[in-house]
C-alpha positions in Angstrom: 0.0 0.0 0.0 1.7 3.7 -0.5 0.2 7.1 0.3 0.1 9.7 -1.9 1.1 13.7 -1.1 1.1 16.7 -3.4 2.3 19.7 -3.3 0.8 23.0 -5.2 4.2 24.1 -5.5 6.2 21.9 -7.7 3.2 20.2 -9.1 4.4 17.2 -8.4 3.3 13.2 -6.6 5.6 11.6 -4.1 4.6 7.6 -2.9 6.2 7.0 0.1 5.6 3.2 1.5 3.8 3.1 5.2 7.0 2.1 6.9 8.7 5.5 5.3 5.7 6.9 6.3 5.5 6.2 10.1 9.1 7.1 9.8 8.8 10.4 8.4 5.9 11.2 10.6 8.0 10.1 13.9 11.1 12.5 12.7 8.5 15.3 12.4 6.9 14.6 15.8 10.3 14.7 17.6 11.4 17.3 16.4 8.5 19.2 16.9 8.6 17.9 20.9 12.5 19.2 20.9 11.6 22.8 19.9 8.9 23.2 22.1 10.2 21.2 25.1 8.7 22.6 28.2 10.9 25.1 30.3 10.1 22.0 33.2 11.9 19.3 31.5 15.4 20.6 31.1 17.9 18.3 32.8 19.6 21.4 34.1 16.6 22.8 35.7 15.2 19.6 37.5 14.0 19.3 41.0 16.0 17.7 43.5 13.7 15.0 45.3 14.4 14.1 48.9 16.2 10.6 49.3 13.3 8.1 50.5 13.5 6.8 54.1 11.1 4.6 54.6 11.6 0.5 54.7 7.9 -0.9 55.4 4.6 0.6 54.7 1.3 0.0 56.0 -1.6 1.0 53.5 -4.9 2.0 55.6 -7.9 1.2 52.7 -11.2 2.4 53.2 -13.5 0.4 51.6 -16.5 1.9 49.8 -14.7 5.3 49.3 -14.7 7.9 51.6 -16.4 11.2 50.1 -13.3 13.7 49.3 -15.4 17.0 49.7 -16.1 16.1 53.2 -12.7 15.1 53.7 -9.6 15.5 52.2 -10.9 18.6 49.3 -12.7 20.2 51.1 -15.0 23.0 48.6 -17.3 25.6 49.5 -19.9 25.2 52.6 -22.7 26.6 53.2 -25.1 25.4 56.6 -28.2 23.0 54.5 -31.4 24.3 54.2 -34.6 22.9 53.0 -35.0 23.7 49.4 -31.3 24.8 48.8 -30.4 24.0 45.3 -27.9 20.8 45.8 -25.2 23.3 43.4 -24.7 25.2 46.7 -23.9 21.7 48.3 -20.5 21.2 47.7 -19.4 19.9 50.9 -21.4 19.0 54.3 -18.9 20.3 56.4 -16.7 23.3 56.9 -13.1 23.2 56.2 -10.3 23.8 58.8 -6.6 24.8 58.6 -4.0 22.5 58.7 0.2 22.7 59.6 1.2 23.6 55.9 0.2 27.5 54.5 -2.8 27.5 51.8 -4.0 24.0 52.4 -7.5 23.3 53.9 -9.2 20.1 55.1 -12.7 19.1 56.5 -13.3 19.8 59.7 -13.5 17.1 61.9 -9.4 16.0 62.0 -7.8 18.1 63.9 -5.1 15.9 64.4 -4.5 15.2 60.9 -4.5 18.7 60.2 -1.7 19.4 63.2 0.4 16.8 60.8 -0.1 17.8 57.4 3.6 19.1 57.0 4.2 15.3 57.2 1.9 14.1 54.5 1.8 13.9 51.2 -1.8 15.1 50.0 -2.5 13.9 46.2 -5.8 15.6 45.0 -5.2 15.1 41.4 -5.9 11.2 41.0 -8.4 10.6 37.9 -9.8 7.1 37.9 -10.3 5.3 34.2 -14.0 4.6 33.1 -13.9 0.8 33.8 -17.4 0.7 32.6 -18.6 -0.4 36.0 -20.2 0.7 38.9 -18.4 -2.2 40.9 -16.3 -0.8 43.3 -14.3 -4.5 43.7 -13.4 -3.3 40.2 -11.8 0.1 41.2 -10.2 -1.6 43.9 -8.7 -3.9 41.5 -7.7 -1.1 39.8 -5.6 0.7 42.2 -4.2 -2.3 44.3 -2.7 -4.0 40.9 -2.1 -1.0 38.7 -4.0 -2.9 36.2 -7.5 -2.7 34.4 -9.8 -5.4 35.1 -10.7 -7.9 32.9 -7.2 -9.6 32.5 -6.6 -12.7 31.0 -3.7 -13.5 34.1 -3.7 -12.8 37.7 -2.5 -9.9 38.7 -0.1 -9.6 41.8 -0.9 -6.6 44.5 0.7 -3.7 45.4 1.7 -5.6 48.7 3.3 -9.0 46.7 5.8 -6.6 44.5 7.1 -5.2 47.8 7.5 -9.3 48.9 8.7 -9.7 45.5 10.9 -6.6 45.3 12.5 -6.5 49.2 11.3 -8.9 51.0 10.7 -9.0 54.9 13.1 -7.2 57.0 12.5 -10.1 59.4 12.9 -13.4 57.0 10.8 -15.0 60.0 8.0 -12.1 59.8 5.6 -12.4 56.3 6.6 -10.4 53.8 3.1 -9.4 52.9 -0.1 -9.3 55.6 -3.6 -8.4 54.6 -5.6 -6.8 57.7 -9.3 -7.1 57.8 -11.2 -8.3 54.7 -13.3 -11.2 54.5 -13.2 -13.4 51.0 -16.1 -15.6 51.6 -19.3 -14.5 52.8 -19.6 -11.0 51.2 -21.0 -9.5 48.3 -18.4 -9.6 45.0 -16.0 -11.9 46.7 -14.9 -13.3 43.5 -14.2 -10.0 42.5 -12.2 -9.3 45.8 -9.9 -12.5 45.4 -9.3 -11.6 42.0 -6.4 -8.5 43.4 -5.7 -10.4 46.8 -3.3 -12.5 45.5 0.4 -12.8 44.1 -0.5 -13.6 41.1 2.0 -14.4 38.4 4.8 -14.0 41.2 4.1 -17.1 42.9 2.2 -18.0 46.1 4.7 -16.9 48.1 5.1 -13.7 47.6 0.8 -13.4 48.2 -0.6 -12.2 51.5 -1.5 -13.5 54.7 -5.0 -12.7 55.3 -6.4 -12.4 58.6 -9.9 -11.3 58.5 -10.3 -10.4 62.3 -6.8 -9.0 64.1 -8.3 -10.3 67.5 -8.2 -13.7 65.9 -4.7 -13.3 64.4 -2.6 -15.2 67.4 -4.9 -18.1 66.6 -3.5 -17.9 63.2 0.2 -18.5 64.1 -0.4 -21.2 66.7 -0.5 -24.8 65.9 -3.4 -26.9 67.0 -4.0 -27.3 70.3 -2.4 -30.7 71.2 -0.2 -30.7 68.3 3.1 -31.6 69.7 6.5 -30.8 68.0 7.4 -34.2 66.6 3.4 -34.6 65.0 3.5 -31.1 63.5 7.2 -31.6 62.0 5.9 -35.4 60.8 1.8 -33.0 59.5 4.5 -30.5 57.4 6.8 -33.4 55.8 3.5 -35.4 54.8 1.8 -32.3 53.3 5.4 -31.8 51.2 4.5 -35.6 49.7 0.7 -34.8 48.9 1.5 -31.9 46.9 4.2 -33.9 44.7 0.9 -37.2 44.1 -1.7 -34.1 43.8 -3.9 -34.4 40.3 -3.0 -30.7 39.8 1.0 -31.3 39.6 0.7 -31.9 36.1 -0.9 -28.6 35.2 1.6 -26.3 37.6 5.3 -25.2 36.3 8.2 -26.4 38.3 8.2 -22.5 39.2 4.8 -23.0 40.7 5.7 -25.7 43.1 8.8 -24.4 44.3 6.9 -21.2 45.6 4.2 -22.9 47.1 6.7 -25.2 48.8 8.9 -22.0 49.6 5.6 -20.4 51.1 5.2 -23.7 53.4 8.8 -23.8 54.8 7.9 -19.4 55.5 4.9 -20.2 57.7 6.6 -23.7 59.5 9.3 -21.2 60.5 7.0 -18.5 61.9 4.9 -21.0 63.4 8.1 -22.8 65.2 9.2 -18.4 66.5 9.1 -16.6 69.0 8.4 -13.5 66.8 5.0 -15.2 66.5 4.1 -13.2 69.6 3.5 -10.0 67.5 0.3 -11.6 66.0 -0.9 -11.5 69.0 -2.5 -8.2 70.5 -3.7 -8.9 73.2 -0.1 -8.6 74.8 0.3 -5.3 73.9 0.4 -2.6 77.4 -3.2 -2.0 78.0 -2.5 1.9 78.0 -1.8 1.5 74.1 -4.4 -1.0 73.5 -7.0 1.0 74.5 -6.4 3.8 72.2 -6.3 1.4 69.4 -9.7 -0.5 70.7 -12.3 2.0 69.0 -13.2 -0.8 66.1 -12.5 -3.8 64.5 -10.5 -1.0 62.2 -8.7 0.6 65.3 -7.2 -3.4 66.5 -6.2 -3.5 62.6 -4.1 -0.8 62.9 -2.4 -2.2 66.1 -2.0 -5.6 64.7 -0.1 -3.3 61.9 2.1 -1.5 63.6 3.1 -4.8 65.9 3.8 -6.6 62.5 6.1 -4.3 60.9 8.0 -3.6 64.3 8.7 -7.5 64.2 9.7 -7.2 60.2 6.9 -7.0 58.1 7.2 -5.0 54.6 4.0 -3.9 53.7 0.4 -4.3 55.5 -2.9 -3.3 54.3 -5.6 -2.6 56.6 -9.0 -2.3 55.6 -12.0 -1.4 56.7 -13.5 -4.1 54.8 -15.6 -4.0 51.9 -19.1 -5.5 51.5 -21.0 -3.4 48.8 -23.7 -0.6 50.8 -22.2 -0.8 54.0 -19.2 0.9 55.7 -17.5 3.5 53.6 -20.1 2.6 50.5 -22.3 5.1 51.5 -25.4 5.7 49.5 -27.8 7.6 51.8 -27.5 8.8 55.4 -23.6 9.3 55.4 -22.7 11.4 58.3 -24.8 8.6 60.2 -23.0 6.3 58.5 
C-alpha cells in the first residue's frame, strides 16, 4: 500500500511506502517535541527530590470510598437548608486549617491537620472509566495498577514489595492483609481476583487475617499438636502436593513457591516472633487507644507486625458493597 502527497508548489506526486511513512511522521513529531520542550523538563533545571527513608509501609484502605469534599478537598460550605439548590452543596462540612500554609481540610481531623507538614496530599488522581459501577473493580484497579478484565492474575501492590525486598525479618511475612473477608460478602470473587500474588508465585501473596483479635490463633498450631506430629503434619503435606492431580498442570516455578511459602509459615509457626500476631499482649494503655473498632485493632496488629519485620500491610475497613465506607444515603450517620 503507498500514500500519496502533493504539493501546489512543484506540481508534483511523491509515494512513500507506510514504513517511510510512520518514519517520516515520527522525525517530524520529535522534532517538533524538541523545539517546544517545556521550560520543566530541562535536565539542568530539574528538582532535586528528597532521598526516600522509609523500609515498610502500612496501606490504611477504606473500603467503599470515603467522600473527598467532606474530607480530604474540602470546597465551599454553606449550613443545608430545606430547598437549597444541591449546586450550593459542595461539601457537608466546613473546612479547617492544617500545619502547611494555603492548604484546607474538612473539619473534623484536627489531628491530621496538626500533621499535614508530614503528608503527602495527592488531589489530582483521575480514575479510568472501567465501565462499572463495581467498586471491587476500582479496587482492582488501584491495588494492581492494572484494568480489570485480564486474561492473568495480577499480583498486589503488597506481593511486588514481597517480590521486590522482602521482609526485613525473614521470619515475619513479607506481605499481611488486615481485615477483609473473601467468603461471605458481596463480589468476593471479584475481591480475590487482586488479593493474590499472582504471576509471582504464592509466596510472595498475602497473609489474610480477616479479624486482628483472631490473628494469634492464626500462628499457633493446634492445640495438642506436639512438635514431633506437627514436624511429621508438614513433611506429609510436602508428599501430597508432589501425588496431587493438579501437579501436572503447575510449572516447576509453581511448586517451588508454594513449597517456599510452606517452609515461611513452619518457621513463623516454630518463632518466637509469632508473639506479635498476637494483640492482646500489647500494654493495656496502648491497647485502648487502638480498641475504638474492628478497624482501630487492625491498625495495632499493623504496627506490631512491621515492628517484628513486616514489609507492607494493608488494613481495611473491609468491603461488603452498601455498607461501611459505600455510602449511599444517610452518610454522616453512616
Amino acid at each position: 500500500m503507498t500514500t500519496q502527497f502533493s504539493t501546489n508548489t512543484q506540481h508534483q506526486t511523491e509515494a512513500l511506502s507506510r514504513r517511510g511513512l510512520l518514519k517520516s511522521l515520527a522525525a517530524m513529531s520529535a522534532a517538533g517535541w524538541m523545539a517546544g520542550e517545556p521550560h520543566s523538563l530541562k535536565a539542568s533545571e530539574q528538582v532535586k527530590q528528597p532521598e526516600p527513608t522509609a523500609d515498610a509501609c502500612i496501606l490504611l484502605w477504606l473500603a467503599g470510598g470515603m467522600a473527598a469534599p467532606d474530607t480530604f478537598d474540602p470546597k465551599s460550605y454553606e449550613p443545608f437548608e430545606v430547598g437549597m439548590p444541591v449546586s450550593k452543596m459542595l461539601s457537608t462540612f466546613p473546612s479547617m486549617d492544617t500545619a502547611v500554609d494555603n492548604i484546607k481540610i474538612a473539619a473534623g481531623m484536627p489531628e491530621i491537620a496538626q500533621v499535614m507538614d508530614r503528608a503527602t496530599l495527592i488531589r489530582s488522581a483521575v480514575q479510568p472509566d472501567l465501565g462499572s459501577i463495581l467498586h471491587s473493580r476500582h479496587q482492582f484497579h488501584w491495588h494492581t495498577g492494572y484494568v480489570p478484565p485480564q486474561t492473568v492474575a495480577c499480583p498486589h501492590l503488597g506481593s511486588w514489595a514481597a517480590k521486590v525486598l522482602g521482609p526485613v525479618n525473614p521470619v515475619m511475612p513479607a506481605f499481611v492483609n488486615i481485615g477483609q473477608r473473601l467468603e461471605g460478602v458481596g463480589e468476593k470473587e471479584e475481591l480475590k481476583a487482586f488479593t493474590t500474588a499472582g504471576f509471582f508465585g504464592s509466596e510472595f501473596g498475602p497473609m489474610n487475617l480477616p479479624f486482628p483479635e483472631e490473628a494469634a490463633v492464626a500462628v499457633r498450631p493446634p492445640a495438642g499438636m506436639h512438635q514431633d506430629r506437627f514436624v511429621n503434619r508438614n513433611r506429609l503435606y510436602r508428599q501430597l502436593i508432589d501425588q496431587h492431580p493438579d501437579r501436572e498442570q503447575m510449572s516447576n516455578y509453581q511448586r517451588e513457591s508454594l513449597l517456599r511459602s510452606m517452609d515461611n509459615a513452619y518457621r513463623l509457626l516454630s518463632s518466637e516472633d509469632r508473639h506479635a500476631f498476637d494483640i492482646s499482649r500489647e500494654p493495656k494503655e496502648s491497647y485502648e487507644k487502638y480498641d475504638t473498632s474492628r478497624f482501630g485493632r487492625g491498625c495495632l496488629l499493623a504496627r506490631r507486625l512491621i515492628e517484628a519485620g513486616s514489609r507492607f500491610v494493608e488494613v481495611t475497613t473491609e468491603y461488603v458493597p452498601f455498607l461501611h465506607w459505600d455510602t449511599h444515603a444517610s452518610g454522616h450517620e453512616t
